[in-house]
N, C-alpha and C positions, 0 to 999 in steps of 0.2 A: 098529853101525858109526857113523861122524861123518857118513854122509849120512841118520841117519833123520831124519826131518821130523816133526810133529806130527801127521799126517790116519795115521802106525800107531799110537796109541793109542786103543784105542775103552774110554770109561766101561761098564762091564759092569752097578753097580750104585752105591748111594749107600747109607749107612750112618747112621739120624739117631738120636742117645739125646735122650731127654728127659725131664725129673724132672714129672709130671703138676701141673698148677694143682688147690691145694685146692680143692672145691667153695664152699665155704661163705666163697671169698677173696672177693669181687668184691660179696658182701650185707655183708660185713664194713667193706670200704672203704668200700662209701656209707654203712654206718650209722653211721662213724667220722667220715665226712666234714659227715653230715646231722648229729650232736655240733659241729662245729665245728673239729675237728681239719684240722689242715692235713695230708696223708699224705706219707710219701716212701717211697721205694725203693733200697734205696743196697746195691749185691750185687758179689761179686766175678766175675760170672758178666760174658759179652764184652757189648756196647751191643746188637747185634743181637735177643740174646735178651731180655733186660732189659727194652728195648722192648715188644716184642710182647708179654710176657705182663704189664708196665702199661698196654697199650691193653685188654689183656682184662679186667683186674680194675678198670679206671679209674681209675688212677693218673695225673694229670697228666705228660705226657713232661718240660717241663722239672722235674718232683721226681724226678727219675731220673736216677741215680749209678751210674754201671757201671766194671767194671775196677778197682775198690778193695779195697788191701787192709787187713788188719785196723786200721794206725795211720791209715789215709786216712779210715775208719768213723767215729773215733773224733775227728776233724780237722772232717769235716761236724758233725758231735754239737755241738762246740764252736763250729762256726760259726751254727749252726742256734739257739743257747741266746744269741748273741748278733747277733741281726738286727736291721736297723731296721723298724720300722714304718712305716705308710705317709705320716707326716709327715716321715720320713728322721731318726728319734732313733732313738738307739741304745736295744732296750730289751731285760730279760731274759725269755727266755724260757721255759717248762718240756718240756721233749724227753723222748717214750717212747721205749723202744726194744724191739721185738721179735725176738726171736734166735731161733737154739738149736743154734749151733756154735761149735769152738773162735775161730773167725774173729769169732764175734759178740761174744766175751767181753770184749773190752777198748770195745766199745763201749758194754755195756752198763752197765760200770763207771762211763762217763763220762757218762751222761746222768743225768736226775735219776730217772728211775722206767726199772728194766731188769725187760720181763717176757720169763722166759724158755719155753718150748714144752718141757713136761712130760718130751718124749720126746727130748729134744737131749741132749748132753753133759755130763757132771757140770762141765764147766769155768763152761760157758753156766750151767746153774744155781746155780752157787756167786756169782757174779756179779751177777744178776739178785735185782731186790725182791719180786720177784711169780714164781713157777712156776705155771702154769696145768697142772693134773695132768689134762687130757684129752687134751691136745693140740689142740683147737679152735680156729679163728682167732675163732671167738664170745665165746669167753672172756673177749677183749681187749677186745670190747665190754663186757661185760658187768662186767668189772674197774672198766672206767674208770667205765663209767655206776654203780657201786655206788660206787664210793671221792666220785665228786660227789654223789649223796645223803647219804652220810653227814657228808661235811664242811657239805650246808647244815644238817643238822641238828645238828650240833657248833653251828653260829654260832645258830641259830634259837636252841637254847638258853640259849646265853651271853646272849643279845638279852635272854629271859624272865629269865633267872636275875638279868641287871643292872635288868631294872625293876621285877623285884618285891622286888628289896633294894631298891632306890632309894627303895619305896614305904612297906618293912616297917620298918629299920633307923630311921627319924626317928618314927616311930610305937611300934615299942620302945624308943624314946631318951624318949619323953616331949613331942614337941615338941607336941601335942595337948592336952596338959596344962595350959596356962597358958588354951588357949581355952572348956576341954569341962569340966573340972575330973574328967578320964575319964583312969586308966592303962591300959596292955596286963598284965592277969592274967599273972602266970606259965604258967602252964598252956595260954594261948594261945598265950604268945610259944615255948613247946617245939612244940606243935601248926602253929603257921605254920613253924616253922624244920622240919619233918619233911615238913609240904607243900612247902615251897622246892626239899626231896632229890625228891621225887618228881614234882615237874613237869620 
């Protein structure tokens, strides 16, 4: 009838789903964070939840983007690649992104390194630079901390490789020559150019 009031409905029960926080999220961020990494959170899931499960895994609240959908993802990506620093210049950035749904896929597109979780969608992994085939949020660590080794040792070498041409190449030129009345033997100068490959 038009006279019921509110005090006849009584709550009988309450119904909550929730998708479980990885374990292994929350050693992940700090170890991402203790790298250097600036973290965010950017979910199409409501603020309320979003929230709460970036105060569990330590996620700074203002890095935390909720209610987005896939072009909104991909809009931070692009705002995020061009922030200022803290002198207020514009500078560029380099932005990971970790997925592994069709939602993630255009964002992963847009960043410059998309890694995508093993076990997501073939869309997310077609997309994505990196698949991490366990599905571990470690991984992520473990990607990023491997790819900066090997880039210093990319440079380490170049470093060696330019100073021991720098050292070798006037020395098999003969520039020692007019001092020493000394050439580089053939034999040597194949022998130092095999050493050059293998340092």
């Amino acid at each position: 009838s038009d006279d019921t009031d509110e005090t006849d409905f009584i709550v009988t029960g309450v119904v909550g789903i929730i998708d479980p926080i990885k374990t292994e999220a929350s050693s992940s961020v700090a170890a991402l964070q203790r790298m250097g990494v600036d973290v965010w959170m950017c979910t199409g899931d409501h603020a309320v939840t979003a929230h709460a499960v970036a105060s569990q895994i330590g996620i700074r609240e203002e890095n935390v983007c909720s209610n987005v959908n896939p072009e909104g993802k991909a809009d931070l990506i692009k705002r995020l690649q061009k922030r200022r620093d803290r002198r207020n210049r514009l500078v560029k950035n380099r932005v990971a992104v970790v997925g592994d749904g069709i939602n993630d896929a255009v964002a992963l597109a847009q960043s410059d390194v998309g890694i995508a979780i093993g076990a997501g969608t073939e869309v997310a992994v077609e997309a994505a630079d990196i698949v991490l085939v366990r599905s571990q949020l470690h991984d992520v660590v473990v990607a990023l901390h491997l790819s900066r080794v090997v880039f210093d040792r990319i440079r380490l070498n170049f470093f060696w490789a330019m100073a021991y041409n720098l050292f070798a190449l006037p020395c098999a030129a003969g520039l020692l020559y007019p001092f020493t009345d000394w050439t580089l033997p053939p034999a040597f100068a194949g022998l130092m150019m095999a050493f050059s490959s293998v340092s």
